[in-house]
C-alpha positions as CSV (number, residue, x, y, z in Angstrom):
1,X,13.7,15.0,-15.7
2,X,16.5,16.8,-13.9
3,X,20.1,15.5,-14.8
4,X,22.2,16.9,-12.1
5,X,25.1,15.7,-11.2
6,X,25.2,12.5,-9.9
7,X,24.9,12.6,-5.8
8,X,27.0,10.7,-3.3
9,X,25.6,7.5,-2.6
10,X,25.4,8.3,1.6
11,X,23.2,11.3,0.9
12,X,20.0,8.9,0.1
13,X,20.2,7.6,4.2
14,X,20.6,10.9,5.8
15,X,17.3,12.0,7.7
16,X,15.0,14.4,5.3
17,X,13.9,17.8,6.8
18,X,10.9,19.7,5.8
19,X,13.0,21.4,3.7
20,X,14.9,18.1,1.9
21,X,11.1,17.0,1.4
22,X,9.9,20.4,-0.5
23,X,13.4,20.0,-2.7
24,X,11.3,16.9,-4.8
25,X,9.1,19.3,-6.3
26,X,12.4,20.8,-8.2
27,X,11.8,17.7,-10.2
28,X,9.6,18.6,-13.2
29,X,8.0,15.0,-13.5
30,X,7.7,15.0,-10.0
31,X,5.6,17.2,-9.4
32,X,3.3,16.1,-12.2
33,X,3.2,12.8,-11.0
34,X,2.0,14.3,-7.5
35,X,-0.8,16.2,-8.7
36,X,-1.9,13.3,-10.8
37,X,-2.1,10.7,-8.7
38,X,-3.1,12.6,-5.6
39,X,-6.5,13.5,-7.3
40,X,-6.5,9.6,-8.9
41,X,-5.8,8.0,-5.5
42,X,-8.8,10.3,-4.2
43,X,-11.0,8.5,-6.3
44,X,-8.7,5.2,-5.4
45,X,-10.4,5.2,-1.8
46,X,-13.6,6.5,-2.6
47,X,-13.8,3.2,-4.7
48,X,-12.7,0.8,-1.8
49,X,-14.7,2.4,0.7
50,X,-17.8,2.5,-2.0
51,X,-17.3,-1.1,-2.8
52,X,-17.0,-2.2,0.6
53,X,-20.3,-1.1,1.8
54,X,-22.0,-2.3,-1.4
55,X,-20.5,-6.0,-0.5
56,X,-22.1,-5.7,2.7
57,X,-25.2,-4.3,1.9
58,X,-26.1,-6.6,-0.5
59,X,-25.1,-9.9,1.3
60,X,-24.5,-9.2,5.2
61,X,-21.9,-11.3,5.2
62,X,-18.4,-10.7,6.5
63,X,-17.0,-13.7,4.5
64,X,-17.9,-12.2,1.6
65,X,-16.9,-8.8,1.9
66,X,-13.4,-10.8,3.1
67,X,-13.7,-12.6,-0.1
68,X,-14.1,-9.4,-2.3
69,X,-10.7,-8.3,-0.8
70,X,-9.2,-11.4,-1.0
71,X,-10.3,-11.4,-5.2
72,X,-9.3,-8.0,-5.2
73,X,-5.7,-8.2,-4.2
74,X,-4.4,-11.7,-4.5
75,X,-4.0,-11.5,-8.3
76,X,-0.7,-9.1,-6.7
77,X,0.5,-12.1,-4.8
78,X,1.0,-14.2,-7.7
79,X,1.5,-11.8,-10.4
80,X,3.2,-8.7,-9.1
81,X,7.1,-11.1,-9.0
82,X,6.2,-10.7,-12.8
83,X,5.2,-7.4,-12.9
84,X,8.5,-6.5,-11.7
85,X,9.9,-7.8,-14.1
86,X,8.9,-7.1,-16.6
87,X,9.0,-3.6,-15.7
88,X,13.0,-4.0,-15.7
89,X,12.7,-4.5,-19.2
90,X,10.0,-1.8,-20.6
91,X,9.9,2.1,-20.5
92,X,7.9,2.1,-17.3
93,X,6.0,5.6,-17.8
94,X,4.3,3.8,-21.2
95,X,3.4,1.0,-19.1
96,X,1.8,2.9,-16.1
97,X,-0.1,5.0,-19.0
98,X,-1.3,1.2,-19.9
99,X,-2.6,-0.2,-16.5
100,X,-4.1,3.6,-15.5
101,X,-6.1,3.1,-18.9
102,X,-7.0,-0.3,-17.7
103,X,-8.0,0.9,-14.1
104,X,-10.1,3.8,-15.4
105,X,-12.1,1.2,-17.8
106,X,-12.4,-0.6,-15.1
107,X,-14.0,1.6,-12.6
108,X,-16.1,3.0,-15.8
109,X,-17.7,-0.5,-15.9
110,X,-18.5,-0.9,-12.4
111,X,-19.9,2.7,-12.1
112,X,-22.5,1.6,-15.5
113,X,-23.6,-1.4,-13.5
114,X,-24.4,0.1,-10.1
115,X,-25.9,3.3,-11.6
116,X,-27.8,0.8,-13.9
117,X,-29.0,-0.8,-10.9
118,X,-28.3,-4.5,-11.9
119,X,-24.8,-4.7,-10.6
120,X,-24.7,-8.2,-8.9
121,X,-22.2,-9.2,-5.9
122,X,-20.3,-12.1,-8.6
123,X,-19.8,-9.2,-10.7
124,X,-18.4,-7.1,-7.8
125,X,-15.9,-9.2,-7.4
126,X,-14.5,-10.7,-10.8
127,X,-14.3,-6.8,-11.2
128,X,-12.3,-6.6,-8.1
129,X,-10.2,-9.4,-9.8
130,X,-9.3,-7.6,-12.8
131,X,-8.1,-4.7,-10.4
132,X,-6.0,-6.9,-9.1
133,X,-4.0,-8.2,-11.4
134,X,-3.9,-4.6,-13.3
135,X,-2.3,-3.6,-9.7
136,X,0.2,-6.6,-10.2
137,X,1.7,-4.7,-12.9
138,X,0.6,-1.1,-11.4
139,X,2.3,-0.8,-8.2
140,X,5.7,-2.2,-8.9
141,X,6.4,0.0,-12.1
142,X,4.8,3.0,-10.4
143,X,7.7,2.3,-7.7
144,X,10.2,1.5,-9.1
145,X,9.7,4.3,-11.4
146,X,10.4,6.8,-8.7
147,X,14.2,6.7,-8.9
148,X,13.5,7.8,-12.4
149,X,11.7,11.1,-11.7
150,X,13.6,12.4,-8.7
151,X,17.7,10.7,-9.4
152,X,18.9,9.1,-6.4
153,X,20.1,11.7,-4.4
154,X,15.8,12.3,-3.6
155,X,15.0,8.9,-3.6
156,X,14.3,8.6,0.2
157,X,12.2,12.1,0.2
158,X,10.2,11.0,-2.8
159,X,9.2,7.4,-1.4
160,X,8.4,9.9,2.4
161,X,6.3,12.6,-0.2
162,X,4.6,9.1,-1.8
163,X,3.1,8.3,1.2
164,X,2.2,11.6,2.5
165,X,0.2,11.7,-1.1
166,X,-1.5,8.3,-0.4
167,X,-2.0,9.5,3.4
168,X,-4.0,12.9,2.4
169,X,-5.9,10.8,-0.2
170,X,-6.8,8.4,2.1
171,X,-8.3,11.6,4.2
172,X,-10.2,12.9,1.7
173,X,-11.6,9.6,-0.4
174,X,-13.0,7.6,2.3
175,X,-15.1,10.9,4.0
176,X,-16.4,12.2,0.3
177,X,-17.1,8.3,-0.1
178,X,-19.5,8.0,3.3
179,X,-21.5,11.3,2.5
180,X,-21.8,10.8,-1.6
181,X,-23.1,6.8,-0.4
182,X,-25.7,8.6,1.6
183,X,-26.3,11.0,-0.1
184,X,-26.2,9.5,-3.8
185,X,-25.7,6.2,-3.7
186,X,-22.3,3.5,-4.4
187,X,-22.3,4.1,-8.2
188,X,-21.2,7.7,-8.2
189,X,-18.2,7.4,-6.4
190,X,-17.2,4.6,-9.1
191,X,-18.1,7.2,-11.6
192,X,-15.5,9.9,-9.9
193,X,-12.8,6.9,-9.5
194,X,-12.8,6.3,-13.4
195,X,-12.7,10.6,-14.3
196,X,-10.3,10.7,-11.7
197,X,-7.8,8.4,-13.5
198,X,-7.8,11.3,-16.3
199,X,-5.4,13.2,-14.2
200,X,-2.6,10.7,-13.7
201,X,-3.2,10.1,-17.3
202,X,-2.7,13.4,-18.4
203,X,0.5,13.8,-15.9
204,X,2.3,10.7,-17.4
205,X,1.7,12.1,-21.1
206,X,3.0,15.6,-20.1
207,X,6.6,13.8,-18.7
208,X,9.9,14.1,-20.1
209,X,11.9,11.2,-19.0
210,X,15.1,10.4,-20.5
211,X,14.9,7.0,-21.6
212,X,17.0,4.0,-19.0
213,X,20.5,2.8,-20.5
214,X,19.4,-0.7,-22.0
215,X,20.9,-3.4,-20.8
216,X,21.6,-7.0,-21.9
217,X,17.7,-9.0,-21.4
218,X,17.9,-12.9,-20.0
219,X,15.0,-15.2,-20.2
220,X,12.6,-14.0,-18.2
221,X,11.5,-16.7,-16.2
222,X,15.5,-17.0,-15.0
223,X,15.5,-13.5,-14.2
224,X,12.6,-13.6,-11.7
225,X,14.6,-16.2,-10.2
226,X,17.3,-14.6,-10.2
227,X,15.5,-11.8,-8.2
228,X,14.1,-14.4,-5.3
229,X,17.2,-15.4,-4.9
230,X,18.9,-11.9,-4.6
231,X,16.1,-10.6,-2.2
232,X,16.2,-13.6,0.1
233,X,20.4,-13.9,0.5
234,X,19.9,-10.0,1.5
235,X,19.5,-10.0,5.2
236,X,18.3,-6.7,5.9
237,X,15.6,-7.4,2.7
238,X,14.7,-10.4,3.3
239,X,13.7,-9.9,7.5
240,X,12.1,-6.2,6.2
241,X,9.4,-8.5,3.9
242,X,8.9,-10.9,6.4
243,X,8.1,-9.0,9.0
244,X,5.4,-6.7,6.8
245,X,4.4,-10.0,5.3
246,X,3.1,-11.0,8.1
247,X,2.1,-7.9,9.7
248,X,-0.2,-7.1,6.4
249,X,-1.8,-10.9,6.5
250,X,-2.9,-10.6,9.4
251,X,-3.2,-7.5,10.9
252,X,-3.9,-4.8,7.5
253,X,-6.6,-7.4,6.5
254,X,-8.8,-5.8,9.3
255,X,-9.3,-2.9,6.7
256,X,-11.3,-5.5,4.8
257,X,-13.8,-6.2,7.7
258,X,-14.0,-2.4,8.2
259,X,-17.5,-1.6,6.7
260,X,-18.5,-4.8,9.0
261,X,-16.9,-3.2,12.2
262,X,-18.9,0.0,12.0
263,X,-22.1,-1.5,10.9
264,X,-22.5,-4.4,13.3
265,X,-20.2,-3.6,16.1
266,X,-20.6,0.5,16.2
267,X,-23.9,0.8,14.6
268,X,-22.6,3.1,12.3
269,X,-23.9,4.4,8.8
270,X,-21.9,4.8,6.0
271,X,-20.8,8.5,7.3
272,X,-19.5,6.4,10.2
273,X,-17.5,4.2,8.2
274,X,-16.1,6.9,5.9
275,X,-15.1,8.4,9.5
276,X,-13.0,5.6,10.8
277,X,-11.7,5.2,6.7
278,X,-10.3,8.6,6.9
279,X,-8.9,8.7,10.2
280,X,-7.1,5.6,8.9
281,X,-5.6,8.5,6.5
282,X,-4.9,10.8,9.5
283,X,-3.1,8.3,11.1
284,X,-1.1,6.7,8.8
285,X,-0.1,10.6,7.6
286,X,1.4,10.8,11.1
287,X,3.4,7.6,10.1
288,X,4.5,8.8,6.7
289,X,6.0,12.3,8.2
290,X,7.5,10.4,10.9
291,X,9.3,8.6,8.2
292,X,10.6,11.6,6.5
293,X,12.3,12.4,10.5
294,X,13.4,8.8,10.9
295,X,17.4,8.9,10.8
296,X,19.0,6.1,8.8
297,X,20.5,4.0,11.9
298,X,16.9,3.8,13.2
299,X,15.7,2.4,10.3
300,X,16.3,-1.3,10.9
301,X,14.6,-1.0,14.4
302,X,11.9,0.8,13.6
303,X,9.7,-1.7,11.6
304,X,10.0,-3.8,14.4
305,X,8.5,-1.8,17.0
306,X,6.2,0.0,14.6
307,X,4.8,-3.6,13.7
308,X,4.3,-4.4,17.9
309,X,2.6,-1.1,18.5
310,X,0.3,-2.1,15.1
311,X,-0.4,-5.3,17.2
312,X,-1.0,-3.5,20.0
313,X,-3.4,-1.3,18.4
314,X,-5.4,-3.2,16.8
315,X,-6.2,-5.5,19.8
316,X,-7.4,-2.3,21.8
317,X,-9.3,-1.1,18.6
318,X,-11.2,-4.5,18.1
319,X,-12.3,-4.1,22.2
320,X,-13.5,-0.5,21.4
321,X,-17.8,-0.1,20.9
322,X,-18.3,3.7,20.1
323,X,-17.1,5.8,17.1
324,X,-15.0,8.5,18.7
325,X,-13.0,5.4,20.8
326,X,-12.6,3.9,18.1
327,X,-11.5,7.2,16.2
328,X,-9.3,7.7,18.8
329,X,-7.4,3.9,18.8
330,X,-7.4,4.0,15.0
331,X,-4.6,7.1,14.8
332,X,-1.6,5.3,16.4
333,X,-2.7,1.9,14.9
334,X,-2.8,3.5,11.2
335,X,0.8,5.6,12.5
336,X,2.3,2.2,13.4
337,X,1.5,0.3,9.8
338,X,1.9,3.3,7.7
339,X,5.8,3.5,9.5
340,X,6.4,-0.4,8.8
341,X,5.5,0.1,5.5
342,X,7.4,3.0,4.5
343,X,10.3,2.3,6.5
344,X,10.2,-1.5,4.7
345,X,10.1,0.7,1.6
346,X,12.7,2.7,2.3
347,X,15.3,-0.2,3.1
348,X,14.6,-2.3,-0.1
349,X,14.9,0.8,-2.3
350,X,17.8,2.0,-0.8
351,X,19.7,-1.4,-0.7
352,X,18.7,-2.8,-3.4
353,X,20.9,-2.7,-6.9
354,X,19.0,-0.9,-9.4
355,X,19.0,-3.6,-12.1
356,X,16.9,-5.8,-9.3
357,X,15.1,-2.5,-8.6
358,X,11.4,-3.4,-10.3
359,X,11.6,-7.0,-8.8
360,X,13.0,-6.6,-5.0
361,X,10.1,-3.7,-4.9
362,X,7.4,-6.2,-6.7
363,X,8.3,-8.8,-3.6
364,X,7.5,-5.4,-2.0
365,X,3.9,-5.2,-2.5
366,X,3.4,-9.2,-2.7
367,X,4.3,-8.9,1.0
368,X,2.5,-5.6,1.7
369,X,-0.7,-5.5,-0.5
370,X,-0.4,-9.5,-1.9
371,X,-0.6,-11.0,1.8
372,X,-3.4,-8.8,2.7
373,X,-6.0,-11.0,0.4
374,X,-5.3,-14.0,2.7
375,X,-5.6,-12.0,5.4
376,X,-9.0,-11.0,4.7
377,X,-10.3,-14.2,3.6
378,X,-8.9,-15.4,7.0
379,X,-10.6,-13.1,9.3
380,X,-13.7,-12.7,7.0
381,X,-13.7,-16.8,7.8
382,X,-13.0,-16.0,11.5
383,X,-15.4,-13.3,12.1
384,X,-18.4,-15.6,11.1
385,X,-17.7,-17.9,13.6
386,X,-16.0,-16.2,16.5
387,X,-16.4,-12.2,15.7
388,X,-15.8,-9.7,14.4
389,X,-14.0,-8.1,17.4
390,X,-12.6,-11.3,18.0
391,X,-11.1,-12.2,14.8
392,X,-8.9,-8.6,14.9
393,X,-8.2,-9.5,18.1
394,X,-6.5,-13.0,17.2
395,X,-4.4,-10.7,13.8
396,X,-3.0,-8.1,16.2
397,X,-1.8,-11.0,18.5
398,X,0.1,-12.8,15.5
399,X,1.5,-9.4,14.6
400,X,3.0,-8.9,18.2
401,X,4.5,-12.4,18.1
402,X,6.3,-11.2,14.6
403,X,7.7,-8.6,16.1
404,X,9.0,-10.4,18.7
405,X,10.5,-12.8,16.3
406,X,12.5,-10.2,14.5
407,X,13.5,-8.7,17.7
408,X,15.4,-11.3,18.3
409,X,16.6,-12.1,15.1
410,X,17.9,-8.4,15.2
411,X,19.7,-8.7,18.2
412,X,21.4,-12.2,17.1
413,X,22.6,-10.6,13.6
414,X,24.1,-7.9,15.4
415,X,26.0,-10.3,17.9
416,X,27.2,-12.2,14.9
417,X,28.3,-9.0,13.1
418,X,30.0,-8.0,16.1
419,X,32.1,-11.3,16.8
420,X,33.1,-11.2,13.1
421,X,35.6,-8.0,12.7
422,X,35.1,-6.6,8.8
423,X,31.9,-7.8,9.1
């Protein structure tokens, strides 16, 4: 890892150029990292999409393929706060090198049993579970262990690069996904997911990361709670998770009705669905570079209207009844969550203290990917009895009405701010 001298703090909020963003790859571990999770995050969406149409085509039912999703991520609603923390206390690259071991026995197992031909839907999703709760542990160490590969002074370009990897992944898995379904069958792309992991694997193993200053450990049930309570007496933290909270619940959950929308409502195949999957990827690549432009005093607005344009879009999406529309409404919908996201990101990483790093970026992905299983379960339960249309409908509405909310909670702080001089 690069020891440079250390930056000025007001260089991690200007706006990144192309340029700024290329400068990450100076970073030795960096641009291991890249290469390996870009081809493991390949395999990543060939998995969900995989899994997804296998739900379905075993059972027809959308509350099941809601509940798959909801057993898949919830385990990072309750478990992720400890995640977190624990990945304040541990060298984080030995624990990722853990939970990618875990994920790629994982995927191994699911690929024996659907090649095998005696995979069963209960085992679908206690498998789903286990992915979840490895994720708990996963995601907030694998973030919070940016700052260590790239130093501060290319925080903000690393978290824009981050999602410009997951973007292009998200291009490439789900379409590989739709044709290898067809052409091959489910269990091959679980079979690719769990070789895939070897290359993050052998990227973490390759890194030279000069080991974090330790510091004095408290109990760790007081430290957790002594995170909560940092996060939530930050404004600007505390309104950014909200407001993606709620945006994920109930509008990101429609990803988990996707293999639903195209079979029943577009009369897709599986190539359809590994279609709409990848222009999810297109889109939300739009959102990510749009990120890297974003300068630092649009940053508190733009999650706002970036979650009432994802409102917006979905609610025309869920009207739409032919591929290429629904192609078509998919790219600005995917822009506007991928920019809440990241832009959610990039304030709690940027304003949070680095000993509260792991934590405030664990409440991170409770409120982005932890809300999401409630979300499905919700419209899975909706889209039974009302729609499937319907039921994305009703999320993009809620998600409107959230950005609302913030709106105006934006424009009261800043009256208050403004009436209070040295505020």
């Amino acid at each position: 890892m690069n020891n440079a001298t250390p930056p000025r703090e007001e260089s991690v909020l200007q706006p990144p150029t192309a340029l700024a963003l290329l400068r990450v790859f100076r970073h030795r571990n960096y641009r291991l990292f890249f290469a390996g999770q870009l081809v493991s995050l390949m395999g990543t969406w060939m998995q969900s999409v995989a899994q997804g149409w296998l739900v379905y085509t075993l059972t027809h039912s959308p509350f099941l393929l809601g509940l798959t999703s909801f057993c898949g991520l919830v385990p990072v609603f309750f478990m992720s706060a400890f995640g977190g923390t624990i990945s304040d206390r541990v060298d984080r690259r030995r624990m990722l090198v853990v939970t990618q071991s875990l994920s790629m026995l994982q995927a191994a197992i699911l690929a024996g049993l659907t090649l095998a031909h005696v995979v069963q839907v209960w085992e679908v999703i206690v498998l789903a579970a286990s992915m979840g709760l490895i994720n708990s542990f996963d995601v907030p160490t694998r973030q919070a262990f940016t700052i260590e590969m790239v130093g501060r002074e290319d925080l903000r370009n690393a978290i824009a690069l981050n999602s410009v990897m997951f973007n292009l992944a998200r291009i490439i898995g789900p379409g590989a996904a739709g044709l290898l379904v067809a052409l091959a069958g489910e269990g091959v792309c679980f079979a690719l997911n769990a070789v895939s992991y070897g290359a993050v694997l052998t990227s973490l193993l390759l890194m030279h990361v000069v080991p974090r200053a330790i510091r004095k450990q408290g109990h760790p049930l007081r430290e957790l709670q002594a995170g909560f309570v940092y996060a939530w007496n930050n404004h600007a933290i505390r309104v950014s998770l909200l407001l993606v909270a709620v945006s994920s619940c109930f509008g990101a959950a429609y990803l988990a009705l996707m293999p639903a929308f195209a079979r029943d409502v577009l009369h897709e195949n599986s190539v359809g669905l590994g279609l709409l999957m990848g222009s999810v990827g297109v889109g939300a690549l739009g959102g990510a570079y749009a990120l890297s432009r974003l300068h630092e005093r649009h940053l508190t607005l733009a999650p706002i209207l970036a979650a009432g344009g994802f409102g917006l879009g979905l609610i025309l999406f869920s009207q739409s009844h032919s591929l290429y529309l629904s192609i078509a409404l998919i790219l600005p919908t995917s822009f506007c969550m991928m920019l809440l996201g990241g832009t959610t990101n990039t304030i709690i990483q940027t304003v949070a203290d680095d000993h509260f790093r792991g934590r405030v970026v664990s409440f991170y992905a409770m409120s982005f990917m932890g809300m999401m299983p409630w979300g499905a379960l919700l419209l899975g339960t909706l889209a039974t009895h009302i729609g499937i249309g319907e039921a994305i409908t009703a999320g993009g509405s809620v998600c409107i009405v959230a950005a609302i909310a913030a709106w105006f909670d934006n424009a009261r702080r800043a009256q208050i701010l403004h009436a209070v001089p040295g505020e």
